[in-house]
N, C-alpha and C positions, 0 to 999 in steps of 0.2 A: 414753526420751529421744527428743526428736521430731530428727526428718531436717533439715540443713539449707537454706535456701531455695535454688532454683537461681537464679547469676547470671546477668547477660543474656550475660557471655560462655561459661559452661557452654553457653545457646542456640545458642549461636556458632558452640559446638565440635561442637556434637551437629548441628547442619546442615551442617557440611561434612567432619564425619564420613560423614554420611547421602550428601554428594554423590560422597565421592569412593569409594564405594562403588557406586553408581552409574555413575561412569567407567569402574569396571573393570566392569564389565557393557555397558560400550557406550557411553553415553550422551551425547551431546556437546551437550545443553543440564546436564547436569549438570557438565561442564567450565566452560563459561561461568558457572556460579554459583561452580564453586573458583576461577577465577580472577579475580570479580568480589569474592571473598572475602578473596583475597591478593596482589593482585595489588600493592597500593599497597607492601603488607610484602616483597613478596618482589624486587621493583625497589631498593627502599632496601640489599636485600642486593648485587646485582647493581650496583648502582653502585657501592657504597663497593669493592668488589673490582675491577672493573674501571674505574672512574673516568675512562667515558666516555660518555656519556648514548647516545649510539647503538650501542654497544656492547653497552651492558646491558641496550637494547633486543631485539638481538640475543639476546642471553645468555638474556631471558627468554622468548623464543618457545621456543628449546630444553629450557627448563624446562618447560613446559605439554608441550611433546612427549612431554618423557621423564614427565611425571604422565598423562600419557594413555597411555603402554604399562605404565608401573609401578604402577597403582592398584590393582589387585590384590595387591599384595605391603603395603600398607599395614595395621598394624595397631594398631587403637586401642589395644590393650590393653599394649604396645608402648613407644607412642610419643606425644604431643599428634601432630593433623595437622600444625599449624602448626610445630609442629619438623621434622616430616617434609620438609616442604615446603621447610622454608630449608635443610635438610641439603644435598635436592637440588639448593636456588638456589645455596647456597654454593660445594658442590664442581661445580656448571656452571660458574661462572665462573674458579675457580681453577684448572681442566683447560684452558680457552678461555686465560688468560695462561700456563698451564706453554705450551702449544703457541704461542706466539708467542715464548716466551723472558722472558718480563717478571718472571720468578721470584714468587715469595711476596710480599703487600703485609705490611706494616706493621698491627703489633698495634691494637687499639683502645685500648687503653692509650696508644699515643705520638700519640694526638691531645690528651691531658692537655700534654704539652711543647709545641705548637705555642702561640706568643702570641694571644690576641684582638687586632686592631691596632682594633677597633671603638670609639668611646669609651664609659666606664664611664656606668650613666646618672645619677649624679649631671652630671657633665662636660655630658651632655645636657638635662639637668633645669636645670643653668646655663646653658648658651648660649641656651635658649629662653628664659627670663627674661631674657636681657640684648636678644633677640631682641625682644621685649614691650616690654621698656623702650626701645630704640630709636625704634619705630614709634609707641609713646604719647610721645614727643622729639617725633617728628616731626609728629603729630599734635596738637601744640603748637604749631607753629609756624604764619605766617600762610600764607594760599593760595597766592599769588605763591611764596613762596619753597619753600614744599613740594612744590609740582607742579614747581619747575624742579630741585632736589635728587633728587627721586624720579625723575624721565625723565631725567637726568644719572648717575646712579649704579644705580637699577635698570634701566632699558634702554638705558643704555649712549652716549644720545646728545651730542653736542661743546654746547658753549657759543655757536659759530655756527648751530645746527640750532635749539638751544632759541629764542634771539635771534631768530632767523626766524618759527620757530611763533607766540613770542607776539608779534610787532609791534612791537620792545622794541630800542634798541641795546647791541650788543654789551657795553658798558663795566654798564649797568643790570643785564644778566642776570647777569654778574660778580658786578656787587655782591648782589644778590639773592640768590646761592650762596653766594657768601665771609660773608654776614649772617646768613643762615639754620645754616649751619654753625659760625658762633659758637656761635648761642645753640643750638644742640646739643650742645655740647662744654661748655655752662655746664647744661644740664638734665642730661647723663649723667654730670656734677660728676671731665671730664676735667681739667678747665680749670687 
């Protein structure tokens, strides 16, 4: 029966197997590869625990500490590294909140109870179609009155400001908005 092929993350495992093996022999460019290795993984532990970006900054310098005195205790046959690893990240950060008093976080589990308040993306899938449809409204419309709709409602400016820009009296620029926004309200079939 032939052997199975090794994955790229078998590679994975076997190179920072190999580094942190290394570490406990000295090595402090062999640090820099474990922690160029996990470092992304081992942050994501340290925040969710401490849940405070500079904190777990914190948290994770004392991790790379305690993996540069503890490399030698590691062992493949054991453990994966990367368990090893977050073992360590874990219980850093949980000893760093016991010693402030902040007790035990919350399971991973009861981030299932928390709401999304995000919109679903159908909800988003609609707004940018009605988004689309607006802008082809408006792009419907003649130049005069799109250019004073658009600079009136997407930058915000008064109906005296536009009046001014274009050369145009006040009562004209009115109309030219209140006309325009009809026939808006007749293309997105508000009406």
């Amino acid at each position: 029966m032939a052997s199975p092929t090794p994955s790229a993350g078998d590679g994975a495992r076997a190179r920072l197997v190999r580094a942190l093996s290394d570490v406990a022999g000295g090595d402090r460019r062999a640090l820099k590869t474990v922690y160029d290795l996990t470092a992304a993984k081992l942050m994501g532990v340290c925040l969710r625990i401490c849940q405070d970006r500079e904190t777990a900054e914190d948290v994770m310098q004392e991790v790379y500490l305690k993996v540069w005195d503890r490399a030698g205790r590691f062992d493949a046959s054991r453990a994966s590294p990367i368990t090893w690893l977050c073992t360590i990240a874990r219980n850093t950060a949980i000893d760093w909140r016991r010693a402030r008093g902040l007790g035990e976080t919350a399971a991973v589990e009861a981030a299932l109870e928390i709401p999304d308040e995000r919109p679903s993306a159908d909800m988003l899938l609609e707004a940018g179609q009605a988004q689309a449809r607006i802008f082809d409204c408006l792009d419907a419309l003649e130049e005069k009155p799109r250019r004073a709709i658009r600079a009136a409602f997407f930058e915000g400016h008064s109906y005296p400001e536009l009046a001014a820009a274009a050369a145009v009296p006040l009562g004209t620029m009115k109309s030219w908005i209140r006309r325009g926004l009809l026939q808006l309200r007749g293309c997105l079939g508000d009406g």
